[in-house]
C-alpha positions in Angstrom: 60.8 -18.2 89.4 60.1 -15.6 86.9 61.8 -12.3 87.7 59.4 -9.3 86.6 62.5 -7.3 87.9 66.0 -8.6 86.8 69.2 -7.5 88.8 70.2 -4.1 87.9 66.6 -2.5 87.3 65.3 0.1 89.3 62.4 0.7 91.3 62.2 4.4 92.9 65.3 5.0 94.9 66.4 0.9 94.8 68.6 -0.9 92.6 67.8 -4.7 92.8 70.2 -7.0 93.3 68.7 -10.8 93.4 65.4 -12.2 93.8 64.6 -13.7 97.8 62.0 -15.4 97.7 58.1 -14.7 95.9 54.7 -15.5 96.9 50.5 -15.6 95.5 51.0 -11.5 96.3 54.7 -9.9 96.3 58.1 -10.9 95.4 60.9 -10.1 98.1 63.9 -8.5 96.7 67.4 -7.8 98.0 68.2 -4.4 96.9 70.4 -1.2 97.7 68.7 2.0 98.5 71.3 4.1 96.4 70.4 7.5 98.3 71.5 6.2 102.2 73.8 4.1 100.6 72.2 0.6 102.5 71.4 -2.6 101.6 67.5 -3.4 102.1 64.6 -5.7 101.2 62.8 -4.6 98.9 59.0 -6.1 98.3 57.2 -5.7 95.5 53.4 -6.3 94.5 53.0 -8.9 91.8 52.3 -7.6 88.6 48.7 -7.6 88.1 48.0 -8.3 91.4 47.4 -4.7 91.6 44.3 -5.0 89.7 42.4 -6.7 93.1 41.8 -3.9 94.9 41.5 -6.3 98.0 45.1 -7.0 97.2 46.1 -3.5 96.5 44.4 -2.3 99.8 46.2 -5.3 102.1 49.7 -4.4 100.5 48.9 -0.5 101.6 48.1 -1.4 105.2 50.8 -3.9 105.8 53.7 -1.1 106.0 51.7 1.4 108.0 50.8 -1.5 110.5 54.4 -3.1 110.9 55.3 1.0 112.0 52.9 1.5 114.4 55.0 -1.3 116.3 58.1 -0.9 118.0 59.7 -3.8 119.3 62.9 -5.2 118.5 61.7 -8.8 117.1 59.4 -6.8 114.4 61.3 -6.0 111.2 61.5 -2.3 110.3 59.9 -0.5 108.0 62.2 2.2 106.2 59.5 3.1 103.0 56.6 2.6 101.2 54.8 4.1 98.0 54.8 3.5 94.7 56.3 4.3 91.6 54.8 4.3 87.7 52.0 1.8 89.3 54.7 -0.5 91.1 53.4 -0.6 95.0 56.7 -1.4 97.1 57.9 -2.0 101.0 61.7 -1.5 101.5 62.3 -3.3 104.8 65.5 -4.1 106.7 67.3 -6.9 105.2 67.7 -9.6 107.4 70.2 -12.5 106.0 69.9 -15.4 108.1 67.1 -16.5 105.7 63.5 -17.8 108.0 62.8 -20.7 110.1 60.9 -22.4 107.3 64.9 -23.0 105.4 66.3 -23.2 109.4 63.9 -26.7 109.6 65.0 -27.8 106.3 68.1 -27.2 106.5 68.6 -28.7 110.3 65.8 -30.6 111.3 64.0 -30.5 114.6 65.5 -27.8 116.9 66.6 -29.2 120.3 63.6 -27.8 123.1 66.1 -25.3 124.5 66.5 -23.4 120.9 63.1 -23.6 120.4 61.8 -22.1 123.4 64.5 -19.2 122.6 62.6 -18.7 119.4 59.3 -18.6 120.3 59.6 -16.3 123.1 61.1 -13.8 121.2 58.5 -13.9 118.6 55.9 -14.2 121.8 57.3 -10.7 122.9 56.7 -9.3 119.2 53.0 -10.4 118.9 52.8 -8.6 123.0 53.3 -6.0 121.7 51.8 -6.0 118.5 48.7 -7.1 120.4 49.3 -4.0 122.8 48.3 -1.7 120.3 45.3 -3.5 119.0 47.0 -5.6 115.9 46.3 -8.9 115.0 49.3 -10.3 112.7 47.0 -13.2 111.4 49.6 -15.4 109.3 52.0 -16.4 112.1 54.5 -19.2 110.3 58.1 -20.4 110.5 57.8 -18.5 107.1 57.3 -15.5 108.3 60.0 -15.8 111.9 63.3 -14.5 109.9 66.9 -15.2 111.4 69.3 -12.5 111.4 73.4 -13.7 110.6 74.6 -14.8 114.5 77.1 -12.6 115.9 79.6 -13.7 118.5 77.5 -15.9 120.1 76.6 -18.1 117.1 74.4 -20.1 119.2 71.6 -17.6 120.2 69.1 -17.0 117.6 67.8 -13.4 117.2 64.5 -13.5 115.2 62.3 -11.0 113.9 58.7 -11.0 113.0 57.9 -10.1 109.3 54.8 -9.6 106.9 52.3 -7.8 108.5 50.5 -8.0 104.7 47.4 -9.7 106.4 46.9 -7.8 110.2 44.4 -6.5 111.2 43.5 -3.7 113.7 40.7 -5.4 116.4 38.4 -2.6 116.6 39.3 -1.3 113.0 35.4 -0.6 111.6 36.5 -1.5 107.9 37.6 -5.0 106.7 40.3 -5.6 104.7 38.8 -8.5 102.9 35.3 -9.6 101.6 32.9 -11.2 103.5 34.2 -15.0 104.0 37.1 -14.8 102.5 39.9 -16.8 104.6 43.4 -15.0 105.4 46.3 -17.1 106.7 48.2 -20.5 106.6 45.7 -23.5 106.8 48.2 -25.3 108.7 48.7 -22.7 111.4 45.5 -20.8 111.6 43.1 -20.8 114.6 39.4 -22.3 114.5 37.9 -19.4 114.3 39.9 -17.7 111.9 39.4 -20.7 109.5 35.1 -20.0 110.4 36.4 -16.4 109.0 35.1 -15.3 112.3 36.2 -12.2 114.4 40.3 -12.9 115.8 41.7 -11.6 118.4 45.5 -12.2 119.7 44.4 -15.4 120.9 44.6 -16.7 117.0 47.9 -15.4 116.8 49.0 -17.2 120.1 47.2 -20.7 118.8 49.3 -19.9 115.8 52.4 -19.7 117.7 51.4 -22.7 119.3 51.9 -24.8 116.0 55.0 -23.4 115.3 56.6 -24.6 118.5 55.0 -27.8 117.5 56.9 -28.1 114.0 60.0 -27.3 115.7 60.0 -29.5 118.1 58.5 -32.3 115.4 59.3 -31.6 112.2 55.8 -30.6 111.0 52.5 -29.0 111.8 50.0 -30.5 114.0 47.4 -30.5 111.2 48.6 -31.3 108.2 45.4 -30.8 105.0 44.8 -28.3 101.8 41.2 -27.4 103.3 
Protein backbone atom coordinates (compact mmCIF):
# COMPACT_ATOMS: atom_id res chain seq x y z
CA UNK A 1 0.00 0.00 0.00
CA UNK A 2 1.14 3.42 -0.89
CA UNK A 3 1.80 5.62 2.10
CA UNK A 4 0.77 9.39 1.22
CA UNK A 5 2.12 9.84 4.87
CA UNK A 6 5.42 8.06 5.67
CA UNK A 7 6.43 7.44 9.44
CA UNK A 8 7.72 10.52 10.96
CA UNK A 9 5.43 13.22 9.03
CA UNK A 10 3.18 15.17 10.67
CA UNK A 11 -0.39 15.91 10.44
CA UNK A 12 -1.73 18.77 13.07
CA UNK A 13 -0.71 17.71 16.58
CA UNK A 14 0.18 13.83 15.34
CA UNK A 15 3.34 12.32 14.40
CA UNK A 16 2.66 9.02 12.45
CA UNK A 17 4.15 6.04 13.23
CA UNK A 18 3.09 3.12 10.70
CA UNK A 19 0.32 2.62 8.32
CA UNK A 20 -2.89 0.19 9.84
CA UNK A 21 -4.79 -0.54 7.45
CA UNK A 22 -6.44 1.78 4.13
CA UNK A 23 -9.62 1.65 2.43
CA UNK A 24 -11.76 3.22 -1.08
CA UNK A 25 -11.95 6.52 1.52
CA UNK A 26 -9.30 6.86 4.46
CA UNK A 27 -6.10 5.36 5.54
CA UNK A 28 -5.87 4.38 9.35
CA UNK A 29 -2.77 5.39 10.98
CA UNK A 30 -1.04 4.58 14.25
CA UNK A 31 0.25 7.78 15.53
CA UNK A 32 1.25 9.74 18.79
CA UNK A 33 -0.60 12.88 19.74
CA UNK A 34 2.69 14.75 20.78
CA UNK A 35 0.72 17.45 23.00
CA UNK A 36 -1.06 14.67 25.66
CA UNK A 37 1.68 12.57 25.08
CA UNK A 38 -0.67 9.30 23.85
CA UNK A 39 -0.58 6.90 21.35
CA UNK A 40 -3.79 7.11 18.96
CA UNK A 41 -5.28 6.19 15.57
CA UNK A 42 -5.13 8.52 13.39
CA UNK A 43 -7.56 8.42 10.09
CA UNK A 44 -6.90 10.22 7.28
CA UNK A 45 -9.09 11.10 4.01
CA UNK A 46 -7.53 9.79 0.88
CA UNK A 47 -5.95 12.24 -1.08
CA UNK A 48 -8.23 13.39 -3.62
CA UNK A 49 -10.97 11.92 -2.15
CA UNK A 50 -11.54 15.27 -0.80
CA UNK A 51 -12.58 16.48 -4.04
CA UNK A 52 -16.28 14.34 -3.70
CA UNK A 53 -17.94 16.44 -1.64
CA UNK A 54 -20.21 13.33 -0.92
CA UNK A 55 -17.03 11.98 0.43
CA UNK A 56 -15.90 15.03 2.16
CA UNK A 57 -19.42 15.53 3.84
CA UNK A 58 -19.48 11.53 5.12
CA UNK A 59 -15.84 11.86 6.61
CA UNK A 60 -17.23 15.23 8.57
CA UNK A 61 -20.27 13.48 10.04
CA UNK A 62 -18.67 10.29 10.96
CA UNK A 63 -16.71 11.84 14.12
CA UNK A 64 -19.56 13.98 15.26
CA UNK A 65 -21.82 10.78 15.14
CA UNK A 66 -19.42 8.24 16.91
CA UNK A 67 -19.52 11.33 20.01
CA UNK A 68 -23.00 11.60 20.28
CA UNK A 69 -22.66 7.92 21.59
CA UNK A 70 -21.45 6.79 24.80
CA UNK A 71 -21.11 3.26 25.38
CA UNK A 72 -18.18 1.39 26.17
CA UNK A 73 -18.11 -1.08 22.96
CA UNK A 74 -18.03 2.26 20.66
CA UNK A 75 -14.49 3.58 20.02
CA UNK A 76 -13.79 7.07 21.23
CA UNK A 77 -13.45 9.96 19.44
CA UNK A 78 -10.56 12.31 20.88
CA UNK A 79 -10.47 14.97 17.53
CA UNK A 80 -11.39 15.98 14.34
CA UNK A 81 -10.56 18.94 11.80
CA UNK A 82 -8.35 19.53 9.31
CA UNK A 83 -5.13 20.84 8.56
CA UNK A 84 -3.57 22.49 5.06
CA UNK A 85 -6.76 20.50 3.37
CA UNK A 86 -5.94 17.11 5.12
CA UNK A 87 -9.44 16.08 6.89
CA UNK A 88 -8.45 13.73 9.91
CA UNK A 89 -10.16 11.57 12.98
CA UNK A 90 -7.71 10.78 15.84
CA UNK A 91 -9.46 7.81 17.63
CA UNK A 92 -8.40 5.60 20.45
CA UNK A 93 -5.97 3.04 19.39
CA UNK A 94 -7.15 -0.27 19.86
CA UNK A 95 -4.26 -3.05 19.18
CA UNK A 96 -5.89 -6.25 19.09
CA UNK A 97 -6.36 -5.74 15.34
CA UNK A 98 -10.52 -6.62 14.06
CA UNK A 99 -12.42 -9.67 13.79
CA UNK A 100 -11.91 -9.81 10.05
CA UNK A 101 -7.70 -10.77 10.98
CA UNK A 102 -9.33 -12.73 14.32
CA UNK A 103 -11.15 -15.25 11.45
CA UNK A 104 -8.10 -15.48 9.46
CA UNK A 105 -5.91 -15.86 11.78
CA UNK A 106 -8.12 -18.65 13.99
CA UNK A 107 -10.81 -19.88 12.02
CA UNK A 108 -14.42 -20.36 13.21
CA UNK A 109 -14.90 -19.10 16.78
CA UNK A 110 -16.29 -21.78 19.10
CA UNK A 111 -20.44 -20.63 19.75
CA UNK A 112 -19.60 -19.56 23.32
CA UNK A 113 -16.85 -16.81 21.94
CA UNK A 114 -19.06 -15.80 19.49
CA UNK A 115 -22.13 -15.12 21.33
CA UNK A 116 -19.60 -12.97 23.71
CA UNK A 117 -18.83 -10.98 20.69
CA UNK A 118 -21.90 -10.22 19.32
CA UNK A 119 -23.60 -9.23 22.35
CA UNK A 120 -21.19 -6.69 23.11
CA UNK A 121 -21.44 -5.25 19.72
CA UNK A 122 -25.48 -5.80 20.08
CA UNK A 123 -25.25 -3.41 23.22
CA UNK A 124 -23.19 -0.73 21.06
CA UNK A 125 -25.78 -0.59 18.15
CA UNK A 126 -28.63 -0.28 21.48
CA UNK A 127 -27.46 2.34 22.13
CA UNK A 128 -26.41 3.85 19.02
CA UNK A 129 -29.93 3.09 17.94
CA UNK A 130 -31.17 4.86 21.29
CA UNK A 131 -30.27 8.08 20.00
CA UNK A 132 -31.61 7.78 16.48
CA UNK A 133 -28.23 6.42 14.66
CA UNK A 134 -28.11 3.92 12.13
CA UNK A 135 -24.29 2.63 11.83
CA UNK A 136 -25.03 1.08 8.30
CA UNK A 137 -21.72 -0.89 7.54
CA UNK A 138 -21.78 -3.49 10.42
CA UNK A 139 -18.67 -6.10 9.48
CA UNK A 140 -16.15 -8.18 11.28
CA UNK A 141 -14.11 -5.33 9.77
CA UNK A 142 -15.29 -2.88 11.49
CA UNK A 143 -15.76 -5.06 15.36
CA UNK A 144 -12.01 -4.21 16.68
CA UNK A 145 -10.34 -6.33 19.52
CA UNK A 146 -8.63 -4.60 22.20
CA UNK A 147 -5.00 -6.57 23.66
CA UNK A 148 -6.79 -9.24 26.47
CA UNK A 149 -5.85 -8.47 29.84
CA UNK A 150 -5.75 -11.01 32.68
CA UNK A 151 -8.38 -12.94 31.45
CA UNK A 152 -6.96 -13.70 27.98
CA UNK A 153 -10.00 -15.56 27.12
CA UNK A 154 -12.70 -12.79 27.18
CA UNK A 155 -12.83 -10.71 24.24
CA UNK A 156 -13.59 -7.00 24.74
CA UNK A 157 -14.68 -5.41 21.36
CA UNK A 158 -15.46 -2.06 20.22
CA UNK A 159 -17.55 -0.85 17.44
CA UNK A 160 -15.61 1.44 14.89
CA UNK A 161 -16.35 3.62 11.64
CA UNK A 162 -19.28 5.38 11.93
CA UNK A 163 -18.08 7.04 8.30
CA UNK A 164 -21.46 5.75 6.75
CA UNK A 165 -24.42 6.33 9.79
CA UNK A 166 -26.96 7.91 9.48
CA UNK A 167 -29.40 9.86 11.86
CA UNK A 168 -33.23 8.25 11.14
CA UNK A 169 -35.10 11.30 11.13
CA UNK A 170 -32.01 13.43 9.84
CA UNK A 171 -33.95 15.61 6.90
CA UNK A 172 -30.69 15.74 4.75
CA UNK A 173 -29.00 12.68 3.10
CA UNK A 174 -25.65 12.11 3.11
CA UNK A 175 -25.51 10.44 -0.24
CA UNK A 176 -27.22 10.97 -3.74
CA UNK A 177 -30.17 9.55 -4.63
CA UNK A 178 -29.53 5.56 -5.24
CA UNK A 179 -26.40 5.49 -4.34
CA UNK A 180 -25.72 2.16 -2.15
CA UNK A 181 -23.69 2.56 1.32
CA UNK A 182 -22.37 -0.66 3.08
CA UNK A 183 -20.84 -4.18 2.61
CA UNK A 184 -22.81 -6.26 -0.03
CA UNK A 185 -22.19 -9.20 1.89
CA UNK A 186 -23.65 -7.98 5.18
CA UNK A 187 -26.21 -5.36 4.15
CA UNK A 188 -29.99 -5.64 4.67
CA UNK A 189 -32.60 -5.98 1.72
CA UNK A 190 -33.71 -2.82 1.96
CA UNK A 191 -30.56 -1.12 2.33
CA UNK A 192 -29.28 -2.81 -0.89
CA UNK A 193 -33.05 -1.27 -2.60
CA UNK A 194 -31.25 2.05 -1.22
CA UNK A 195 -34.49 2.29 0.72
CA UNK A 196 -35.08 4.04 4.16
CA UNK A 197 -32.94 1.81 7.23
CA UNK A 198 -33.69 1.73 10.40
CA UNK A 199 -31.76 -0.34 13.26
CA UNK A 200 -33.37 -3.34 11.95
CA UNK A 201 -30.57 -3.26 9.05
CA UNK A 202 -27.99 -2.98 11.47
CA UNK A 203 -29.38 -5.94 13.48
CA UNK A 204 -29.78 -8.22 10.03
CA UNK A 205 -26.23 -7.03 9.73
CA UNK A 206 -25.23 -8.39 12.92
CA UNK A 207 -26.98 -11.31 12.06
CA UNK A 208 -24.37 -12.24 9.21
CA UNK A 209 -21.59 -11.64 11.25
CA UNK A 210 -22.57 -14.28 13.84
CA UNK A 211 -23.09 -16.34 10.80
CA UNK A 212 -19.21 -15.95 9.52
CA UNK A 213 -18.16 -16.68 12.88
CA UNK A 214 -19.69 -19.52 13.45
CA UNK A 215 -18.98 -20.66 9.63
CA UNK A 216 -16.25 -19.23 8.21
CA UNK A 217 -18.01 -16.95 5.77
CA UNK A 218 -21.04 -14.76 4.94
CA UNK A 219 -24.34 -16.15 4.30
CA UNK A 220 -24.36 -14.54 0.83
CA UNK A 221 -21.47 -14.55 -0.83
CA UNK A 222 -21.66 -12.13 -4.69
CA UNK A 223 -19.96 -8.61 -6.00
CA UNK A 224 -23.66 -7.32 -6.86
Amino acid sequence: MNEDFPPGSRVAGYRIEALLGAGGMARVYRAHEVGLDRPVALKILVPGRGADEDVRRRFIREPRDAAAVHHRHIITVYHAGEERGVLFIAMELVRGGDLQQLLKREGVLRPARAAAIISQVASALDAAHAVGLVHRDVKPANILLDEPGDDADADFVLLSDFGVSKQIMRSTTLTRSGQFVGTFEFAAPEQLRTAEVTGRADQYALACVAYQLLTGAPPFKGAN
